[in-house]
DRENLUM-956993 format. One record per residue (C-alpha): chain; residue in one letter; x, y, z; residue number from 0. Coordinates in steps of 0.1 Angstrom, whole numbers, plus 5000, padded with zeros to 4 digits. Example, Ala and Ser with C-alpha at 12.3 -4.5 7.8 and 13.67 -1.06 7.14 Angstrom:
residues 2
['A','A',[5123,4955,5078],0];
['A','S',[5137,4989,5071],1];
***
This chain:
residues 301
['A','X',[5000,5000,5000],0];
['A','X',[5014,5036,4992],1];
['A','X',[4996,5060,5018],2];
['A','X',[5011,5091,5026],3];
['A','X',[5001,5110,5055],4];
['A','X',[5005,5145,5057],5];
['A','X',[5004,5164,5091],6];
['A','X',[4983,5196,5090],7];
['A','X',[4997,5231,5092],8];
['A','X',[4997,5254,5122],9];
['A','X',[4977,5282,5103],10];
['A','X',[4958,5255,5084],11];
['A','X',[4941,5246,5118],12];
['A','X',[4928,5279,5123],13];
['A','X',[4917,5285,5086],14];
['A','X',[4898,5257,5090],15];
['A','X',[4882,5265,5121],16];
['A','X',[4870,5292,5104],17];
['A','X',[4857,5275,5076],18];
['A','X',[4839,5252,5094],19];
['A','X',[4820,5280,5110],20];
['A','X',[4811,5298,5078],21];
['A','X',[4795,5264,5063],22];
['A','X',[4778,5255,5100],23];
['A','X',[4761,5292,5095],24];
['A','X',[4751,5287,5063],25];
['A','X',[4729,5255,5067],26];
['A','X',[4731,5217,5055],27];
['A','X',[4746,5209,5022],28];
['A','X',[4724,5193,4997],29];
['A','X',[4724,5179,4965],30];
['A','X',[4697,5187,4943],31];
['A','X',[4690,5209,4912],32];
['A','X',[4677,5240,4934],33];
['A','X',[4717,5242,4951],34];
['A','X',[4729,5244,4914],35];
['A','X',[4737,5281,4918],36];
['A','X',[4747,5284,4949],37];
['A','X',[4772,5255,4944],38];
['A','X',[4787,5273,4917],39];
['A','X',[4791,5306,4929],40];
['A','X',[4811,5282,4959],41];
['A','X',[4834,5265,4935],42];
['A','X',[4838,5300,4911],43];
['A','X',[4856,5318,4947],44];
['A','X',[4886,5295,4935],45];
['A','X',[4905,5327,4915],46];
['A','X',[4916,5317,4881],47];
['A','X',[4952,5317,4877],48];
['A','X',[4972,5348,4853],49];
['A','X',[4981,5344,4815],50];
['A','X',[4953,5319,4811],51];
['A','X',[4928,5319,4787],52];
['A','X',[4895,5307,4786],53];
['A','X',[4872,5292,4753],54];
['A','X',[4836,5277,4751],55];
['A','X',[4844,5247,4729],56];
['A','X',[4830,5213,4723],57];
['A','X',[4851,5181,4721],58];
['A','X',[4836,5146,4710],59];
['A','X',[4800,5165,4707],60];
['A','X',[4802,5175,4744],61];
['A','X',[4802,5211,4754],62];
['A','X',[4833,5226,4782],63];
['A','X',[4857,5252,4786],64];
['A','X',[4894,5254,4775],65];
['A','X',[4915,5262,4803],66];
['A','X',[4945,5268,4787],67];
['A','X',[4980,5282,4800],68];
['A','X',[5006,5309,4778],69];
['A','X',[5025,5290,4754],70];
['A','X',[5010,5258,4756],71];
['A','X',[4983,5233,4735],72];
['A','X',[4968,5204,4734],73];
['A','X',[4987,5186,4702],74];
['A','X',[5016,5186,4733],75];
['A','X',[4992,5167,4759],76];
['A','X',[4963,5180,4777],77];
['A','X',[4947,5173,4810],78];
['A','X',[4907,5160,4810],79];
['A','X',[4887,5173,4843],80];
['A','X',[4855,5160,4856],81];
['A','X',[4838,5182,4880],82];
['A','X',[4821,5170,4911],83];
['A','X',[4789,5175,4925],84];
['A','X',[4773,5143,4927],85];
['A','X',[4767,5142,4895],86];
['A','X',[4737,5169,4900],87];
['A','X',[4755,5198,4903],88];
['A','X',[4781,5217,4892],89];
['A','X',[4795,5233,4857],90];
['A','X',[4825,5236,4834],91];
['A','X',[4825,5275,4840],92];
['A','X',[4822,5276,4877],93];
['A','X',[4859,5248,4876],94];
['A','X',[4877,5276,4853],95];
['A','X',[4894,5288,4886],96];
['A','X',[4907,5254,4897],97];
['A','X',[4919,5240,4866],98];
['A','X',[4936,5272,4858],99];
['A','X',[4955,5266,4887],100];
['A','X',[4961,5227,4877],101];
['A','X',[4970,5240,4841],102];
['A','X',[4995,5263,4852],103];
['A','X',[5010,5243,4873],104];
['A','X',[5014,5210,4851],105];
['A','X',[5018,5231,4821],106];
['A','X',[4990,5217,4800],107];
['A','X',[4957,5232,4788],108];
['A','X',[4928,5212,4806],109];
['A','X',[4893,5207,4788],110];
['A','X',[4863,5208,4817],111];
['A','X',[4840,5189,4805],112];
['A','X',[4803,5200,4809],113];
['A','X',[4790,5164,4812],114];
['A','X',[4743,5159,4812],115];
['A','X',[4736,5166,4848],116];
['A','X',[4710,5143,4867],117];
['A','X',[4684,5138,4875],118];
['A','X',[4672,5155,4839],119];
['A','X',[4699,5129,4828],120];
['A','X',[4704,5098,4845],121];
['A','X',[4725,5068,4848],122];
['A','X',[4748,5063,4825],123];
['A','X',[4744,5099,4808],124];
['A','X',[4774,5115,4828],125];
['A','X',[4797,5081,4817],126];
['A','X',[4791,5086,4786],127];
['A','X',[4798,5123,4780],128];
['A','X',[4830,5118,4797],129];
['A','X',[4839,5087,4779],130];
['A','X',[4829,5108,4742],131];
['A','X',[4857,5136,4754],132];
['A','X',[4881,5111,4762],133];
['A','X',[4883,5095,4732],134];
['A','X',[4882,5125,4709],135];
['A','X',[4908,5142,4734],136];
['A','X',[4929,5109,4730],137];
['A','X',[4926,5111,4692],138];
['A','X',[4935,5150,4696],139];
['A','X',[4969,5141,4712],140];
['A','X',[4982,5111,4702],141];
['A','X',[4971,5092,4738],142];
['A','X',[4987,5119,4755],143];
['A','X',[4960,5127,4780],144];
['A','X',[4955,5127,4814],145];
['A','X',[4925,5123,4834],146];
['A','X',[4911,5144,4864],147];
['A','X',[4882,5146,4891],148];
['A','X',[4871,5155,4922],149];
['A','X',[4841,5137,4942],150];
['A','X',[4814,5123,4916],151];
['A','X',[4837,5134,4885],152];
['A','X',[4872,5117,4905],153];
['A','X',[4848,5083,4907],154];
['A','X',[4838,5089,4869],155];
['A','X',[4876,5092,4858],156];
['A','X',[4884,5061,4878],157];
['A','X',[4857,5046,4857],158];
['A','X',[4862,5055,4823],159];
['A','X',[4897,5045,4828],160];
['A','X',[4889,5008,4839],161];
['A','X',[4859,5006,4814],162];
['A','X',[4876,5020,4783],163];
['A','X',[4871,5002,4746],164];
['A','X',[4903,4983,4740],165];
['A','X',[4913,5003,4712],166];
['A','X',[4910,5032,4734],167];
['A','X',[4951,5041,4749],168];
['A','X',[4948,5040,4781],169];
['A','X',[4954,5077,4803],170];
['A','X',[4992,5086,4808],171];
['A','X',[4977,5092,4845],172];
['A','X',[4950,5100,4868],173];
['A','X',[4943,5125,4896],174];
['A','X',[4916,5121,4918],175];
['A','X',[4904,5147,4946],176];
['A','X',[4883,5129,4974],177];
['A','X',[4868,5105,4944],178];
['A','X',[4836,5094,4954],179];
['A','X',[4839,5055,4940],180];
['A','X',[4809,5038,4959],181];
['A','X',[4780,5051,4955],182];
['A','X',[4763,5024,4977],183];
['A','X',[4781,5046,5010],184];
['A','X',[4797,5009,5025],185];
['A','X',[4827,5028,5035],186];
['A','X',[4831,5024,5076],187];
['A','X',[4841,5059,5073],188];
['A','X',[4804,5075,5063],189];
['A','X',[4796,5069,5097],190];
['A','X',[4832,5071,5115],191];
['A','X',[4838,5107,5100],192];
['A','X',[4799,5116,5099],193];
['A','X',[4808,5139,5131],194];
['A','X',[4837,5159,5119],195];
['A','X',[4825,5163,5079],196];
['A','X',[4811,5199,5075],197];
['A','X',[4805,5195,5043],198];
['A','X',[4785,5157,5032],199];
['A','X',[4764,5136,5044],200];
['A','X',[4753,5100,5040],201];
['A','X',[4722,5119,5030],202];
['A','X',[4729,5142,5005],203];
['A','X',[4750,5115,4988],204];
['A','X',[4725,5090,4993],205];
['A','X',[4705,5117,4974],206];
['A','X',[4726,5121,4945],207];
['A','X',[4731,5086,4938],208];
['A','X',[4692,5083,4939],209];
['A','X',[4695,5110,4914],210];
['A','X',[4721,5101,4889],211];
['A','X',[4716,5061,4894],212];
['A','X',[4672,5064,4889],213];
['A','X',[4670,5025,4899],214];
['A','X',[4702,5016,4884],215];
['A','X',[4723,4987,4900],216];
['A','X',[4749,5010,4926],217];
['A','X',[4775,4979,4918],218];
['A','X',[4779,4987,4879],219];
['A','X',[4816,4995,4870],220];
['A','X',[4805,5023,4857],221];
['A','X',[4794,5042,4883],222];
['A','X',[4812,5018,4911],223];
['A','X',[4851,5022,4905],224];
['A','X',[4852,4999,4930],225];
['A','X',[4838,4974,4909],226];
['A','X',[4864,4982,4878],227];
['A','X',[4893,4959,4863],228];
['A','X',[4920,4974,4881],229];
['A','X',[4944,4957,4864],230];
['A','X',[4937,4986,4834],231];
['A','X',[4948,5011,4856],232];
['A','X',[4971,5037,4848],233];
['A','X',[4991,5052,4879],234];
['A','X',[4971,5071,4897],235];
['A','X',[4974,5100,4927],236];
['A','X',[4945,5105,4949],237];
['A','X',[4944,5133,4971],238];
['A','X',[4918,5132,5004],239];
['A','X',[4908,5145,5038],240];
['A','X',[4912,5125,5066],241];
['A','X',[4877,5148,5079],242];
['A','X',[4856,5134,5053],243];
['A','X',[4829,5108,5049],244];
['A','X',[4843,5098,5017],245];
['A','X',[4880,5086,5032],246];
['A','X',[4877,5055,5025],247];
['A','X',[4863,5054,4994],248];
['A','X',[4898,5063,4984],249];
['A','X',[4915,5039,5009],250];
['A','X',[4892,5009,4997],251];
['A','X',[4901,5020,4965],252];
['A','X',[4940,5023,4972],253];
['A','X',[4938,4986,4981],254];
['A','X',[4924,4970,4963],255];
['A','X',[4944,4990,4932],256];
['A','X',[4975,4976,4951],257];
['A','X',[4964,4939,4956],258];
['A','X',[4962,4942,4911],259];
['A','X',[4995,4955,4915],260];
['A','X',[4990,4990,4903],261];
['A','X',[5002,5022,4906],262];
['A','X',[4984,5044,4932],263];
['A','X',[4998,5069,4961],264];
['A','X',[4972,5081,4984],265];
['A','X',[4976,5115,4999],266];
['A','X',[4955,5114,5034],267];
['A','X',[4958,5154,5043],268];
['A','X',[4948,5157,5085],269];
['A','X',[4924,5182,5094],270];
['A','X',[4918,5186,5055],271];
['A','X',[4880,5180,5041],272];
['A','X',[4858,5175,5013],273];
['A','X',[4882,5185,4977],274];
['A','X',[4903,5207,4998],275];
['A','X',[4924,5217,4968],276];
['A','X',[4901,5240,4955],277];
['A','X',[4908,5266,4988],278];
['A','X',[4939,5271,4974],279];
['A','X',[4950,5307,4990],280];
['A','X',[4936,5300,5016],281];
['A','X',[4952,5268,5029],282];
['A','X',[4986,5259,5028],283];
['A','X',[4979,5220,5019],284];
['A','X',[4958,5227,4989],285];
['A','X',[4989,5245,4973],286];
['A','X',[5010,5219,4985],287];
['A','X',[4982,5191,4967],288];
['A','X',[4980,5209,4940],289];
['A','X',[5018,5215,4933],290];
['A','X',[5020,5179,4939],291];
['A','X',[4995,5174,4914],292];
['A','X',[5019,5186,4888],293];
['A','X',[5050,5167,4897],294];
['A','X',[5032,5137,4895],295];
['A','X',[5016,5149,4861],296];
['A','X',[5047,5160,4848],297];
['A','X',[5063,5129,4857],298];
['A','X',[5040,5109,4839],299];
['A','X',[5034,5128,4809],300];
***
């Protein structure tokens, strides 16, 4: 097993104190279409990075947003992200800010894919978008693309990966924030963490998978990277809170990748919850993730 603990920072503990407060005023997170805005005006505060630019495009027939870096393109490799949200909310636009600062770093333009939200779209609409940009973003570059996620869009990577066509190249790598991989919520830490997660609950995920999944079997590999053929696994870098419901869902994950005898290093950041990267500014461990993010991008590319 490759799990790497970091300890949390001195001013990290009293940011987050702080954060916690702000999300305990502002009521109980949920996961339905009426939070669409409000989520995005949350995940927007993440500033987008200088000499980056921008573009409304469509690859493979689905819609996103070119986040792309000075001096850089995607002939030379590019970087697939998958937004989170539990697969009900959430947009391209509002992720501009975070994968600018992913693009900058790793020095490839990233494509946010603006993948059919639920429940207008279920079960395996989001799959399927993401798998249509993959392809046409791995005929774009030669195979030279990475794939990237956080929550529902970090489980969808992990998916796409393991469920890809055969003449499909497999990713040159995979980051994950806090991937949510098991939508059926068996993870001991949904109820060991319930108590210190501001941010989910076993109810507003059990919401979103009732959502996204409308009936559909929670144990389908598309939907269940826990479920996947690991042994099509690129390596992969996962990157989670230890304060989060969802901390074993990359753990589980991490193992069972290692008992195939793949490539995966699991960051477990202390005192850090839910896609803690995105706070970047603001907490010393989401530069730190993200800068790690690009080594092991770099690396790999």
């Amino acid at each position: 097993m490759s799990i790497i603990n970091h300890d949390e920072a001195f001013r990290d503990r009293a940011a987050m104190l702080a954060m916690r407060a702000m999300i305990a005023a502002s009521g109980s997170f949920s996961i339905e279409p009426g939070a669409r805005e409000a989520y995005d005006q949350l995940i927007a505060r993440t500033k987008i990075a200088d000499d980056v630019e921008t573009v409304q495009a469509e690859v493979g027939g689905v819609a996103g947003w070119w986040v792309t870096p000075a001096g850089t393109r995607a002939g030379d490799g590019a970087i697939l992200y998958v937004h989170g949200g539990g697969y009900v909310l959430g947009s391209a636009e509002a992720y501009r800010g975070l994968a600018s600062q992913i693009a900058t770093r790793a020095g490839r333009p990233v494509f946010v894919v603006d993948y059919a939200l639920a429940p207008e779209n279920p079960f395996p609409a989001a799959y399927d978008d993401v798998s249509k940009v993959y392809v046409a973003l791995a005929e774009m570059t030669g195979g030279k693309v990475a794939l990237m996620g956080d929550s529902a869009g970090g489980g969808a990577v992990l998916s796409v990966a393991m469920n890809r066509s055969e003449e499909t190249p497999a990713p040159v790598a995979i980051v994950a924030y806090s991937p949510w991989t098991d939508p059926a919520l068996m993870g001991e830490s949904v109820q060991t963490r319930a108590d210190v997660d501001p941010i989910l609950t076993e109810q507003s995920l059990s919401d979103g998978a009732r959502q996204y999944l409308a009936g559909a079997d929670k144990s389908d590999s598309r939907v269940n990277a826990l479920a996947g053929d690991f042994t099509r696994l690129p390596p992969v870098r996962i990157d989670v809170g230890d304060d989060e419901i969802l901390l074993d869902d990359s753990l589980r994950f991490e193992s069972l990748a290692g008992e195939a005898g793949r490539q995966v290093e699991t960051h477990v950041w202390k005192g850090m919850v839910h896609v803690f990267p995105t706070n970047v500014g603001m907490l010393k461990a989401s530069g730190q993730a993200l800068d790690g993010t690009a080594e092991f991008l770099k690396r790999h590319f």
